[in-house]
VMD Tcl script that draws the C-alpha trace (Angstrom):
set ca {
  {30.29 54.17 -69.83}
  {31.93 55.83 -66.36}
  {34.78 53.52 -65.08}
  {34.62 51.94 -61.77}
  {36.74 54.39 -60.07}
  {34.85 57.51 -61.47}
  {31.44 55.89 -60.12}
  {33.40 55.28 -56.85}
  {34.10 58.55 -56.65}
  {31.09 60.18 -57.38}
  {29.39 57.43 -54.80}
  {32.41 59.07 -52.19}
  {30.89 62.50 -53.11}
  {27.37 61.96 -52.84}
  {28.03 60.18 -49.08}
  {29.83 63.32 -47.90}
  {27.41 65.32 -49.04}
  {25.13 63.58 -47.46}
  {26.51 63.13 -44.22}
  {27.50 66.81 -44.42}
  {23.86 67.88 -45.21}
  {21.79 69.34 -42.29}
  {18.66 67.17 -41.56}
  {15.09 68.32 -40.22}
  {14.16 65.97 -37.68}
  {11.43 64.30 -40.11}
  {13.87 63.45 -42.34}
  {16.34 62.09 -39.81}
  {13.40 59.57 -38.68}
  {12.14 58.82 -41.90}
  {15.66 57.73 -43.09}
  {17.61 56.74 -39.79}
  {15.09 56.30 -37.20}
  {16.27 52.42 -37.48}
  {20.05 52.68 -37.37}
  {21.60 52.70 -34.22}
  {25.01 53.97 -35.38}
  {23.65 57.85 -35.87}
  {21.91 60.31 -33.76}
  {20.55 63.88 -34.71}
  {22.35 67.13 -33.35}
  {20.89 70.59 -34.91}
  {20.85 69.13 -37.59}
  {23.75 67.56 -38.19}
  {23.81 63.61 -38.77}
  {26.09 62.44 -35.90}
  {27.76 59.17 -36.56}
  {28.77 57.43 -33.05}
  {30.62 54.81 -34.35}
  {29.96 52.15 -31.61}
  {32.89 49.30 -31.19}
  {32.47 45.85 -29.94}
  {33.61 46.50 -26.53}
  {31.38 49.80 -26.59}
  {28.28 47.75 -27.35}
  {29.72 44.63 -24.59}
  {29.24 47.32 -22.02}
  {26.26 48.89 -22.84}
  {24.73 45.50 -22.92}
  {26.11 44.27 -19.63}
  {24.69 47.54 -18.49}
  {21.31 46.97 -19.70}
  {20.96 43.85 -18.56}
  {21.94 44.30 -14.71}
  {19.54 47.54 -14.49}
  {16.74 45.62 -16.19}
  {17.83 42.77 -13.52}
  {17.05 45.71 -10.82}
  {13.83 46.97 -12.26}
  {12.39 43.90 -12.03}
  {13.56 43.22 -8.47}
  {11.71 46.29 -7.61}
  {8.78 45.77 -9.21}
  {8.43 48.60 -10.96}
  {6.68 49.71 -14.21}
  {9.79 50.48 -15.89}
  {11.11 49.05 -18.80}
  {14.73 49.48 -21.22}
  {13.51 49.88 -25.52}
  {15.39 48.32 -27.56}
  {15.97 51.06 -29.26}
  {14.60 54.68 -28.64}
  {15.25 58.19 -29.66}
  {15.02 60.79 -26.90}
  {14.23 64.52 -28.48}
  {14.83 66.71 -25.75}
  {13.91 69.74 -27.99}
  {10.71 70.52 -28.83}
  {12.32 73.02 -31.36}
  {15.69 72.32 -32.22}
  {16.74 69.45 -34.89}
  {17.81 67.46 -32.49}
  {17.89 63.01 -31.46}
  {19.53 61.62 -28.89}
  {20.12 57.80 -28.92}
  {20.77 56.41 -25.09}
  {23.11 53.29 -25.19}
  {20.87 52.61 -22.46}
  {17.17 54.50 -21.45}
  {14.78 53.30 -19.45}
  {11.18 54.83 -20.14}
  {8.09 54.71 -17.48}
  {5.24 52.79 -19.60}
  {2.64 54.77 -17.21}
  {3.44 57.82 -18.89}
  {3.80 56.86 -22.93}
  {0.49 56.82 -23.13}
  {0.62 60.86 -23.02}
  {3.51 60.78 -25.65}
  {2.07 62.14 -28.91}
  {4.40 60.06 -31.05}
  {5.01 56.78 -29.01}
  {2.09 54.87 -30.89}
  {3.90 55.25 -34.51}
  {7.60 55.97 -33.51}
  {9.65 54.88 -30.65}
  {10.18 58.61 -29.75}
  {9.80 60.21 -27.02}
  {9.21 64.13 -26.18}
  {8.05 64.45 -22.89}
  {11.02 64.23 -20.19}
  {8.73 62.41 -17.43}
  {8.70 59.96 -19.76}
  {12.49 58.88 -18.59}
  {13.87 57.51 -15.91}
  {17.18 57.13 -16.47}
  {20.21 57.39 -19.39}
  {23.04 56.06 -19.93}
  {26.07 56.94 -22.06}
  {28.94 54.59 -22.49}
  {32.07 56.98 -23.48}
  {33.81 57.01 -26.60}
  {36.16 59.17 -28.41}
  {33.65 61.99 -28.88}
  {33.52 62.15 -25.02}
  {33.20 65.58 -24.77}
  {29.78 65.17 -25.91}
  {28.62 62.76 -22.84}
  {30.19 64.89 -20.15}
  {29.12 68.32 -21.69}
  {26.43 68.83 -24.13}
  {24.40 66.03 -23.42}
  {24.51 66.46 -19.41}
  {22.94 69.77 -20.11}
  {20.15 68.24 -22.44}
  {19.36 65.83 -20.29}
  {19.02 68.20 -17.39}
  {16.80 70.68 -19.13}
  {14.57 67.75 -20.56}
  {13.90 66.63 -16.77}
  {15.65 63.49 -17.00}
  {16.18 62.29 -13.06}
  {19.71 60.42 -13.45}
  {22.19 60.23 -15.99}
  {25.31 57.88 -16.06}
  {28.12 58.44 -17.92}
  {30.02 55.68 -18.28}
  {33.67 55.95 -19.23}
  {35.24 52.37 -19.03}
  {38.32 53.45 -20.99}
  {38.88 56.70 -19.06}
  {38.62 58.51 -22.13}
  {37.46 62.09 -20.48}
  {39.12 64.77 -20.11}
  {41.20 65.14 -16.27}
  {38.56 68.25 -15.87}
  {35.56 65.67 -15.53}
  {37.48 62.51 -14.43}
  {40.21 63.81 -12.22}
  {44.27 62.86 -12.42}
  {45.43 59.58 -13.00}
  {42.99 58.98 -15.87}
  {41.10 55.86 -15.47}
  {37.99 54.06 -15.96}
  {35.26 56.09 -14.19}
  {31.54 55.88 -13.96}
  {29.81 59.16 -13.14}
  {26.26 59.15 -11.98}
  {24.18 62.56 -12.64}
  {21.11 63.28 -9.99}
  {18.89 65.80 -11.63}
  {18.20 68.55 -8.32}
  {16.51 71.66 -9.40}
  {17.15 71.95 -12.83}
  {21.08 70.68 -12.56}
  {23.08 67.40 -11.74}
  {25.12 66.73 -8.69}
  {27.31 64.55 -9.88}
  {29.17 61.56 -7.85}
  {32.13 59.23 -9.24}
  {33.08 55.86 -8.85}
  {36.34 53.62 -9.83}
  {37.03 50.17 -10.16}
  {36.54 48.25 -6.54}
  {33.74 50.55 -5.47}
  {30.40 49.91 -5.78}
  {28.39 51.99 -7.71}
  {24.99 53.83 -6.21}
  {21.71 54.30 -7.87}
  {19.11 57.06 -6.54}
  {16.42 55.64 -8.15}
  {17.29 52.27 -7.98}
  {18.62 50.98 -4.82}
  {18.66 47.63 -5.12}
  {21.02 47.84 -7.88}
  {24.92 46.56 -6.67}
  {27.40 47.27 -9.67}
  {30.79 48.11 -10.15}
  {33.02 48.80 -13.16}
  {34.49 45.62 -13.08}
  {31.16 43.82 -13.75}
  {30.45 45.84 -17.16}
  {33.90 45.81 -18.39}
  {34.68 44.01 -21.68}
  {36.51 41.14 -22.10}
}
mol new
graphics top color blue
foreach p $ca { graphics top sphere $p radius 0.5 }
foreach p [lrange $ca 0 end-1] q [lrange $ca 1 end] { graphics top cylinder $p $q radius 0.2 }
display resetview
């Protein structure tokens, strides 16, 4: 019979191969749809490898927007989990750390009924991405999917001040950058620790980096 270390290593194998494999999008749902650690880029299964203080910040985040929609009184809600294909060809799933979705419009999204997925950009409010080390991703590639699927503001949250100085500036530091979709681009505006942070679409909303950061 194989030793344990040979089945260990054929185990090792089979995961890299795997993880190395390129997905179609079906298959990505049918076998990750329900894990929040990987999204879908052409193909490729990304892992984001999410931390504790990663996840204490998205939380805190979700929870003072959700605070704000409410206030407002608006039909707007935050999934508990959600994938966002902003592709209607390429093998592609994005996985917000936080989205919030307009239930007036899901009933026009063709897969909303049997997936949390959605395809339609009017569908989304807002997204949020709390930085980690693949930041490059946040500040680059996924501004310009978001822009292109419609999506009307975009934070990117970098608590750590992981991001390069060509999107956060000199000293690096913790930064939150909030995206406002004009035309079929983001303006983009920054904010640091003491100031208060500014939401187009929600303007009741009074945050600053201090308020999300980990403890």
């Amino acid at each position: 019979m194989p030793s344990e270390l040979i089945l260990r290593a054929r185990a090792t194998k089979l995961m890299a191969y795997t993880l190395n494999k390129l997905l179609s999008l079906e298959d990505f749902i049918a076998q990750y749809a329900d894990n929040p650690r990987y999204e879908l880029a052409d193909g490729e299964l990304i892992d984001m490898e999410p931390t504790g203080p990663h996840e204490a910040v998205g939380g805190k985040l979700a929870v003072n927007i959700g605070m704000a929609i409410i206030q407002a009184k608006l039909p707007w809600f935050i999934p508990r989990t959600c994938l966002i294909r902003p592709s209607g060809e390429a093998a592609t799933a994005r996985r917000p750390d936080v989205v919030v979705l307009d239930e007036t419009n899901l009933i026009n999204e063709p897969l909303w009924e049997r997936e949390p997925i959605i395809t339609l950009g009017r569908s989304v409010k807002m997204v949020v991405e709390v930085v980690s080390t693949n930041w490059e991703t946040d500040y680059a590639r996924k501004s310009e999917e978001y822009a292109l699927f419609g999506i009307s503001e975009y934070w990117i949250v970098d608590f750590r001040g992981l991001g390069g100085t060509v999107f956060i500036g000199k000293p690096k530091q913790p930064t939150v950058t909030v995206c406002q979709l004009q035309g079929d681009e983001y303006i983009q505006r920054q904010y640091r620790r003491g100031e208060t942070i500014s939401s187009p679409l929600l303007s009741d909303l009074k945050l600053q980096i201090d308020d999300v950061m980990p403890q």
